[in-house]
C-alpha positions in Angstrom: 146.3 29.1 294.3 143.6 31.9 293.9 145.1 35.1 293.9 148.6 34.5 295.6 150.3 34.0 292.8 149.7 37.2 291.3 150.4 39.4 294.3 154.3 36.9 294.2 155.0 38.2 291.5 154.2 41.4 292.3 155.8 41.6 294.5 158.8 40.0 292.8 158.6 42.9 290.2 159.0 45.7 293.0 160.8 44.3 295.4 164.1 47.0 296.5 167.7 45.0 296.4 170.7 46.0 297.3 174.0 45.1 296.3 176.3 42.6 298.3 178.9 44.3 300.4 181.5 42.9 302.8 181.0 45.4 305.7 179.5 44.0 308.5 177.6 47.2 309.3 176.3 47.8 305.8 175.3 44.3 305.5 173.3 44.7 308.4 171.7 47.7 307.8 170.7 46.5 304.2 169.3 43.3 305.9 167.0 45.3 308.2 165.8 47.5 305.6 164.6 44.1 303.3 163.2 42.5 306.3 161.2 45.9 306.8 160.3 46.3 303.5 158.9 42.2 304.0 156.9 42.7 306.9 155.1 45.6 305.2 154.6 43.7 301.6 153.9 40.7 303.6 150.8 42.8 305.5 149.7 44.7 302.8 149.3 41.1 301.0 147.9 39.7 303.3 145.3 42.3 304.5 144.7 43.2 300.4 143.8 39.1 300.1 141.5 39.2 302.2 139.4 42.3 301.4 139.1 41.2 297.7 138.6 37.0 298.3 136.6 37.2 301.6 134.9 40.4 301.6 131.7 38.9 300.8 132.3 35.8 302.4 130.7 34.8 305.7 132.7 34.0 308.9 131.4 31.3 310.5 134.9 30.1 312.8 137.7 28.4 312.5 137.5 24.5 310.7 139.0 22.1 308.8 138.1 20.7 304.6 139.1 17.7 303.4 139.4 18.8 299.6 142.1 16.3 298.6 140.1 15.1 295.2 139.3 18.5 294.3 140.7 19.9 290.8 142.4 16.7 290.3 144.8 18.0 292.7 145.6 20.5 290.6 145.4 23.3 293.4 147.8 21.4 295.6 150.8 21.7 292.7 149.9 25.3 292.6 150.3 25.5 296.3 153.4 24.2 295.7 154.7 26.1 293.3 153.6 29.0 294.9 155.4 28.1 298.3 158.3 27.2 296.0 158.9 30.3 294.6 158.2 32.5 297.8 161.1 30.9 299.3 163.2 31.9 296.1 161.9 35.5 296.6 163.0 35.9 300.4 166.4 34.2 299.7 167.1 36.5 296.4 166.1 39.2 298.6 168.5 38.1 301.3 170.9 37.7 298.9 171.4 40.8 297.5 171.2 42.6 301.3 174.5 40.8 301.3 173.5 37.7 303.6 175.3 34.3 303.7 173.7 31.6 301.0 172.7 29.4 304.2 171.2 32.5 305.8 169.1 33.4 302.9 167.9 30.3 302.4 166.5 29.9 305.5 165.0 33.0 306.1 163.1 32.6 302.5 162.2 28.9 303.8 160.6 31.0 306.6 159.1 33.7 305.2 157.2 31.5 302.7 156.1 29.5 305.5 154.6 32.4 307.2 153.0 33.4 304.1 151.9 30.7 303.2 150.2 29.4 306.4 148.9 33.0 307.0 146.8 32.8 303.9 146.0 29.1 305.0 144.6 30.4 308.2 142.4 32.9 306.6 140.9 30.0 304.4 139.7 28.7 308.0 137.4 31.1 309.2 134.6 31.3 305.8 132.2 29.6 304.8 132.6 27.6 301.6 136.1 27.4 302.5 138.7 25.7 305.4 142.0 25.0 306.8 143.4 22.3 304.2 145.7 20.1 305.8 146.9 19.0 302.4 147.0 22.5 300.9 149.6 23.0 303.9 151.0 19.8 303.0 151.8 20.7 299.6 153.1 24.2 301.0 155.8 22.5 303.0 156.6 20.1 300.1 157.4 23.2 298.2 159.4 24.8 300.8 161.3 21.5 301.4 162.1 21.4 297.8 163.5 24.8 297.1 165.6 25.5 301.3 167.1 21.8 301.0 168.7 22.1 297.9 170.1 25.7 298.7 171.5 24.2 301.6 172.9 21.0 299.9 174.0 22.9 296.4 173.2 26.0 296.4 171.4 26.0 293.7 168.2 25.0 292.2 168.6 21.4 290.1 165.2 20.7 290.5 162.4 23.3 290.0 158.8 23.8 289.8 157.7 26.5 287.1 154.0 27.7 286.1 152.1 27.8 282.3 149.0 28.8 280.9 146.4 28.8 278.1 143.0 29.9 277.9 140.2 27.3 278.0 137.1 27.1 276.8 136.3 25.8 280.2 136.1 29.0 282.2 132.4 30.2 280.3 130.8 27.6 281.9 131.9 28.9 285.7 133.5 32.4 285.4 132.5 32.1 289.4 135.6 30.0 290.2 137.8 29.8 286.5 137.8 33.8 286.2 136.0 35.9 284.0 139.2 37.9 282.3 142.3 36.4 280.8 144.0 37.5 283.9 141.7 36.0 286.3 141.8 33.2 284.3 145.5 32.4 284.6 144.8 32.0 288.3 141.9 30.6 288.4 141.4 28.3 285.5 143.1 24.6 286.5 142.0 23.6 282.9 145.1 26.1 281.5 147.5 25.8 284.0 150.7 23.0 283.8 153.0 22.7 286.6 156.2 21.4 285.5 159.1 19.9 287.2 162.3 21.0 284.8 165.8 18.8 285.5 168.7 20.5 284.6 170.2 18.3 282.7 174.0 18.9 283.5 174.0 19.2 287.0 171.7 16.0 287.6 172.8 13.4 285.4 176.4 14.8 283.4 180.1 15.1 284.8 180.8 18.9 285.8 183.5 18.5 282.9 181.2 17.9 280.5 181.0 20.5 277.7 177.1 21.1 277.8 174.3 23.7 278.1 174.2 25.1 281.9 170.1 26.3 281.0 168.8 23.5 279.2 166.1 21.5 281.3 164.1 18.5 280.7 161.1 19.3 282.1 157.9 16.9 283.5 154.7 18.7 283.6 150.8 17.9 285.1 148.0 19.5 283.9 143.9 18.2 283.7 141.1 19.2 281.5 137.3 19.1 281.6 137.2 20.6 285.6 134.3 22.9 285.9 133.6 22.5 289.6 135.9 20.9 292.0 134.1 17.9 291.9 133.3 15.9 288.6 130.1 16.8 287.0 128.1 14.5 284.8 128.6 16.5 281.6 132.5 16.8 281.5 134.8 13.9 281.0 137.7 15.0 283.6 141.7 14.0 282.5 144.7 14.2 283.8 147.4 15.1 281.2 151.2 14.8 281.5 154.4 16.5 279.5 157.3 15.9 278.1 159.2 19.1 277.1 162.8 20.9 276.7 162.9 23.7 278.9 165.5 26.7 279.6 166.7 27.3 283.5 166.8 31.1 283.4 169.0 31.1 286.2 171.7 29.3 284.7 172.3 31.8 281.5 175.6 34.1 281.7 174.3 37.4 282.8 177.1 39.6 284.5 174.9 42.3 286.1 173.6 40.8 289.5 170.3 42.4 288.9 169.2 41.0 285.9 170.5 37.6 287.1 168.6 38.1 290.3 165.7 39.6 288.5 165.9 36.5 285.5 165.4 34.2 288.9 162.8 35.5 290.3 161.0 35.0 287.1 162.0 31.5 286.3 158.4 30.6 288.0 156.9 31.0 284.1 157.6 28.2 282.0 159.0 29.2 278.2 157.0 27.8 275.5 158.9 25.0 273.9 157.5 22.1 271.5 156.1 19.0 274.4 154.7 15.3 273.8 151.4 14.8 275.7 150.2 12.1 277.3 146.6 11.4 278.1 144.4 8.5 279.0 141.9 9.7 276.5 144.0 11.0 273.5 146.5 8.8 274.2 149.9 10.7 272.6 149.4 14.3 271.8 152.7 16.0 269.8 152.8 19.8 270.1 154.9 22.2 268.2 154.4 25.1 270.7 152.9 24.4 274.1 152.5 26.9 277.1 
């Protein structure tokens, strides 16, 4: 995951929008400006990446890793995640230049492809790192996830969402878990929990139902006890897995277009809601407040 996340939703934060309009011309010209405004966000990411991961890092050619065990394959649900929500960003973008749903959904299944892959491709060329076939598997998973159910629903029923909480893990390798709270929300697999949240209505209830648009039952994944990618003799390593309500931001009654684009683009953060843990050491785990 490293640092893409955080330049996402960077970017998210800053990105321009424009209102839908029905003229042809204007739609047009709006479209041009967002795709301009892409390629230079999407180079200035991508150049910015690698100054701060690789300067120090030797280039030694392009190759392959096999890294599937690492992190419990934590770092794959990031990639995921990541790639998931990339695709919202370029199709909210879209959007609001006044593009077609089916449009927009492509294009943001093909910008987060190029992004995605671009940073890929960089992993390739340094030592200590490598092209990671299933990294780029779990980028395409993903993008699958969020394009085919725009093109099926419009809308997201399924969706993959982020959490954290500081470890006590990340002393022992600020190197790879971060040495800052913020680093450490990128870095630090111990603290992170991908969820999958369900909304509820649209999956499993009658349209005519009278029931909560936002609320979500949510799966999540998480692992303790990872200092190095690989286990280590003095850390018992365990997966973890959630049970949680969850709200779908998207779905709450917001009239400006804006704030409902702008309550999308953040639905990446999971809100912190009482869960039931699961693990094969603790066995069940109640918490009143988990993020």
């Amino acid at each position: 995951m490293k640092l893409e996340l955080l330049a996402i939703l960077i970017v998210m934060t800053f990105c321009p929008s424009w209102a839908q309009q029905s003229n042809d011309s204007i739609v047009k010209r709006n479209a041009k400006i967002v795709l301009g405004s892409h390629v230079v966000i999407y180079g200035g990411t991508v150049v910015g990446l690698n100054q701060l991961w690789f300067k120090d890092c030797k280039w030694i050619g392009m190759h392959s890793i096999n890294d599937n065990g690492d992190w419990l394959q934590m770092d794959k649900l990031c990639h995921a995640t990541t790639s998931y929500h990339t695709c919202l960003f370029g199709d909210e973008s879209m959007r609001l230049a006044g593009l077609d749903s089916k449009r927009s959904a492509l294009y943001g299944g093909a910008f987060s492809l190029l992004f995605m892959t671009s940073i890929e491709l960089m992993d390739s060329g340094y030592e200590d790192w490598g092209f990671s076939w299933s990294d780029m598997a779990a980028d395409v998973g993903g993008i699958a996830l969020y394009t085919t159910q725009q093109l099926l629903w419009n809308e997201q029923r399924i969706s993959l969402k982020y959490s954290f909480h500081p470890t006590e893990c990340a002393q022992y390798n600020p190197e790879e878990l971060g040495h800052n709270l913020i680093s450490q929300s990128l870095k630090d697999y111990n603290g992170i929990t991908i969820w999958a949240a369900f909304n509820i209505k649209e999956l499993f209830l009658d349209s005519e139902i009278s029931f909560p648009e936002w609320l979500t039952v949510d799966l999540g994944y998480g692992a303790k006890g990872m200092i190095e990618p690989q286990p280590t003799s003095d850390f018992e390593r365990v997966r973890q897995f959630y049970l949680a309500p969850g709200v779908d931001l998207a779905k709450l009654h917001v009239e400006n277009r804006y704030l409902k684009a702008m309550l999308r683009l953040f639905s990446v953060i999971k809100l912190p809601t009482p869960a039931l843990e699961y693990n094969a050491s603790d066995k069940f785990i109640w918490h009143w407040l988990y993020y």
